[in-house]
C-alpha positions in Angstrom: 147.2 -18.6 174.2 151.1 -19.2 175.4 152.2 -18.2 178.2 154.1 -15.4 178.9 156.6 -17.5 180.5 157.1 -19.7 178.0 158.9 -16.8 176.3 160.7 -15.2 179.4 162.9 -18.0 180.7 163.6 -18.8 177.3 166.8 -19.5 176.8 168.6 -18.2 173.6 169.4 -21.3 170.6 168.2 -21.2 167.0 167.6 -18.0 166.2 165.4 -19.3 163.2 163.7 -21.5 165.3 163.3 -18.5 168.2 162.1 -16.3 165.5 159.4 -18.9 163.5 158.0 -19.8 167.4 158.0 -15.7 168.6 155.8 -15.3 165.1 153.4 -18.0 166.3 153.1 -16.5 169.5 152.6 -13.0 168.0 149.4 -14.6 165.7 147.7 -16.0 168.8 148.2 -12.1 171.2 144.8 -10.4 171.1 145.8 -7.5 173.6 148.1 -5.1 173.2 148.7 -4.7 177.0 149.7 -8.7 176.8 152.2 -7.8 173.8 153.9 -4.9 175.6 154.0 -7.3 178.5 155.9 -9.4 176.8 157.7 -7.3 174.9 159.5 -5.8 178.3 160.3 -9.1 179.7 162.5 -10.2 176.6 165.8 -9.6 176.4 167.9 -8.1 173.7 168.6 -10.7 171.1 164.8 -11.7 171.3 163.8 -8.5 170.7 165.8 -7.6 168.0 164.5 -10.9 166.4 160.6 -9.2 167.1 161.9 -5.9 165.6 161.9 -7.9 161.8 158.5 -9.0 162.7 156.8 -6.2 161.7 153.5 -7.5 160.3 151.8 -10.9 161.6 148.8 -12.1 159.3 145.6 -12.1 161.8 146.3 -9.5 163.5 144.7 -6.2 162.9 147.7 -4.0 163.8 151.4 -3.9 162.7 153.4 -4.7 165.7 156.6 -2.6 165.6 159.3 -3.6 168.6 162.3 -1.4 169.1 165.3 -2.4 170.7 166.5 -0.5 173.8 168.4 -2.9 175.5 167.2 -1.0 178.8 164.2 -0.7 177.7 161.2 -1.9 174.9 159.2 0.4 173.3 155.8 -0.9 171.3 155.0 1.2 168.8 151.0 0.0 167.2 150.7 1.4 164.2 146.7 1.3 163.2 
């Protein structure tokens, strides 16, 4: 599994590339607590890349991220 700091010091570049990697990262999670974690240490522009990542294949839950700027809110839709 990737680190979670792999993906919170990040910096910001191809946002195809940033997207395609987050994807890969999202295939190998396999707890939710792990997601949200990641999901509140990512900034902005990464998280509104997540929020079009709505369905990974392999996982067993759709993984809906909203984008409060502030704050990150992981919805798991069963």
């Amino acid at each position: 599994m990737l680190e979670l700091k792999d993906y919170s010091q990040r910096r910001l570049g191809d946002r195809d590339q940033l997207s395609f990697d987050i994807e890969k990262f999202l295939k190998q999670v396999d707890s939710d607590v792990f997601v949200e974690a990641v999901a509140e240490r990512l900034n902005c522009s990464v998280i509104n890349i997540l929020s079009r990542v709505q369905q990974v294949p392999g996982l067993k839950r759709n993984y809906i991220i909203r984008d409060g700027c502030t704050k990150t809110i992981l919805r798991i839709e069963k």
